[in-house]
C-alpha positions, 0 to 999 in steps of 0.5 A, spaced: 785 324 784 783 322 778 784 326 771 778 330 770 776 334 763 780 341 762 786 337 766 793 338 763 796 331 761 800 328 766 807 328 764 810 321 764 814 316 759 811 311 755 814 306 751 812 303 745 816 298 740 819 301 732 824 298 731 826 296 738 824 299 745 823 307 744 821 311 749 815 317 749 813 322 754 806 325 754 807 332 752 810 329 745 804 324 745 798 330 746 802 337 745 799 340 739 795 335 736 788 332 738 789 325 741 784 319 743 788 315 748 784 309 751 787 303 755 784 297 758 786 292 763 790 287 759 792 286 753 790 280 750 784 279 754 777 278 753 773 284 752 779 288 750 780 282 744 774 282 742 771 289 743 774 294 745 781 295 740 776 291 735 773 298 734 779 303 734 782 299 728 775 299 725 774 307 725 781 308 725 780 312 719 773 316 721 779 319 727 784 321 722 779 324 718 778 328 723 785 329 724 785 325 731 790 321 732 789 314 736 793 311 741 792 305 745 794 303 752 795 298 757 799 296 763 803 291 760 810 291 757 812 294 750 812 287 747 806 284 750 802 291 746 807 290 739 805 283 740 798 284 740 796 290 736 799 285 731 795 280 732 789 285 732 791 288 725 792 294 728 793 299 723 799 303 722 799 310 726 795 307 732 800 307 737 801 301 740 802 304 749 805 301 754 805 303 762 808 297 764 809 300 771 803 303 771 806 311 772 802 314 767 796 309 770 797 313 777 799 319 774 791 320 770 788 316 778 785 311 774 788 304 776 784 298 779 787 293 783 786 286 779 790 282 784 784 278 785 784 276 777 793 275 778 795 281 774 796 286 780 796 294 779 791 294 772 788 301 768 781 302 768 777 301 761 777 309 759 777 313 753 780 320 752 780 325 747 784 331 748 787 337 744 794 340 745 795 336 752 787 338 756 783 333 757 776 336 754 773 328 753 773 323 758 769 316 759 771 312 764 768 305 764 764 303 770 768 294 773 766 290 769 763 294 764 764 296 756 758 302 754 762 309 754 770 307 752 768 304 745 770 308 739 763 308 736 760 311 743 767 317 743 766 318 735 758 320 737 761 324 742 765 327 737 759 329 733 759 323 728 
């Protein structure tokens, strides 16, 4: 079943590189705070290069004006997702999030079979916004689309 809005966060482990592997839970990411959390398929690839983290990094600071807190994820390992946010010049406070094993992925009913394409279990392109751990936000991206998960679509929908 997929996550929908008014649904509590999943509680599940990410992992994510500060010096070294360290290890998250998803009550400790949303509990408290206001959290856009969006994932793409892959790190590294096309639209998610190109496009989609490009945004968050761009209007990084129109989120945290707000008091929003950013995170992106991806069915990658953590070095794989320190690799690229680095890559990408993400800021510092944009975390970096790996589900590696696709858990949270399945815990949210928002995985694809990308096997076709040689990368197994994946996340579909969504954006969420949550506040203290419900999801009161969710955009999830039609296969092979990018119109609703950017951050200039989520920031309009924030009302701004």
């Amino acid at each position: 079943m997929t996550i929908q809005i008014g649904d509590r966060i999943p509680e599940v482990v990410l992992k994510y590189i500060d010096d070294g592997v360290q290890a998250i839970d998803t009550p400790t990411l949303f509990e408290g705070r206001k959290v856009v959390l969006f994932a793409v398929p892959g790190a590294f690839t096309p639209t998610c290069s190109e496009r989609h983290l490009p945004g968050f990094v761009e209007h990084f600071d129109a989120f945290a004006e707000r008091g929003i807190h950013v995170a992106c994820m991806a069915v990658n390992d953590p070095f794989v997702m320190q690799a690229w946010g680095e890559s990408q010049h993400v800021p510092r406070g944009l975390r970096m999030l790996s589900d590696g094993n696709a858990d949270f992925t399945r815990a949210l009913g928002l995985e694809m079979d990308a096997s076709g394409y040689g990368m197994g279990v994946r996340c579909k392109r969504f954006a969420l916004y949550a506040e203290d751990g419900i999801v009161k936000q969710l955009f999830v991206e039609a296969p092979g689309e990018f119109k609703v998960s950017g951050a200039e679509h989520v920031l309009a929908q924030l009302g701004g």
